[in-house]
C-alpha positions as CSV (number, residue, x, y, z in Angstrom):
1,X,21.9,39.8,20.7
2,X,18.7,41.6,19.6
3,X,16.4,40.7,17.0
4,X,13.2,42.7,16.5
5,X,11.1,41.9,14.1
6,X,9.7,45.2,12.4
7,X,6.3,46.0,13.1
8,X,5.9,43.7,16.4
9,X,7.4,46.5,18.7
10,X,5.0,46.3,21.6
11,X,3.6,49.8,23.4
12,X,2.6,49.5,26.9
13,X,-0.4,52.5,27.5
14,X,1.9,55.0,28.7
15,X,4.2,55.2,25.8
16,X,0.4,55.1,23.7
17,X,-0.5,58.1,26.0
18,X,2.5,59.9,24.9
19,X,2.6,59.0,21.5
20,X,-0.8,59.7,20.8
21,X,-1.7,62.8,23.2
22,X,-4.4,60.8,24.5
23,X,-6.2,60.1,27.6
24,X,-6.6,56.5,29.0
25,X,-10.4,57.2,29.0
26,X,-10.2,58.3,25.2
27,X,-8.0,55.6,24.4
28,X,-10.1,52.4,25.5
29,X,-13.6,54.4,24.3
30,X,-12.3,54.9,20.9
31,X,-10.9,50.9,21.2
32,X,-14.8,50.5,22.2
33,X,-16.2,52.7,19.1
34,X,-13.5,50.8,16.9
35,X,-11.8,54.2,16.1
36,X,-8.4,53.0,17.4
37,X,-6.5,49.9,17.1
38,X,-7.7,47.4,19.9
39,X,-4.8,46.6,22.6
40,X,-3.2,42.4,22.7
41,X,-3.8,41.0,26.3
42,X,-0.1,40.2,27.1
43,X,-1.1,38.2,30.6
44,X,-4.2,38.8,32.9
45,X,-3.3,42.2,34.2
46,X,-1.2,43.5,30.9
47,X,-1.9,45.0,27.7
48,X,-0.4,46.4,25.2
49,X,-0.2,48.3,21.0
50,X,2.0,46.9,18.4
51,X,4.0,49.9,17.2
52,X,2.9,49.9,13.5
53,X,-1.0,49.8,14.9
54,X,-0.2,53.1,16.2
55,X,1.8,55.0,13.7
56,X,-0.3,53.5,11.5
57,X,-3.5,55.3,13.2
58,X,-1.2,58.7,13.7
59,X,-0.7,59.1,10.0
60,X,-4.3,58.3,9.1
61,X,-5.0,61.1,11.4
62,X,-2.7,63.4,9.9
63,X,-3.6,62.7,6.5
64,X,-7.3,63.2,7.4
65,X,-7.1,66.8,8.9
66,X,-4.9,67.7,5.8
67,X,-8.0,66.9,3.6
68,X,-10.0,69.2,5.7
C-alpha cells in the first residue's frame, strides 16, 4: 500500500540533473545565488528536491523565455 502525498515526491540530484538539464556545479551555485529551490538535508551525507520545487522552477523558466 502506497500513499504519496502530492507535492512531497522527493528528487535525489541525479533525477534534478535530468529533469532540469543541469550540472551539479550549476545546480548548488544557483541554490547559492537563490535562483533555484534549495535541497532538504535527508541525513548527513543525503539531499534531496521536493518534486513540486522543481516543476515549479521549470515552468517559471518556461514562462520567462516566452515573455522574451
Amino acid at each position: 500500500m502506497q500513499n504519496q502525498t502530492p507535492g512531497l515526491h522527493m528528487l535525489r540530484l541525479p533525477e534534478v540533473m535530468k529533469l532540469t538539464g543541469l550540472s551539479r556545479s550549476t545546480l548548488y551555485a544557483l541554490v547559492q545565488r537563490g535562483q533555484f529551490p534549495r535541497q532538504i538535508q535527508l541525513g548527513a551525507r543525503s539531499v534531496a528536491w521536493l518534486s513540486s520545487d522543481i516543476e515549479a522552477w521549470i515552468a517559471a523558466r518556461i514562462a520567462q523565455s516566452k515573455q522574451g
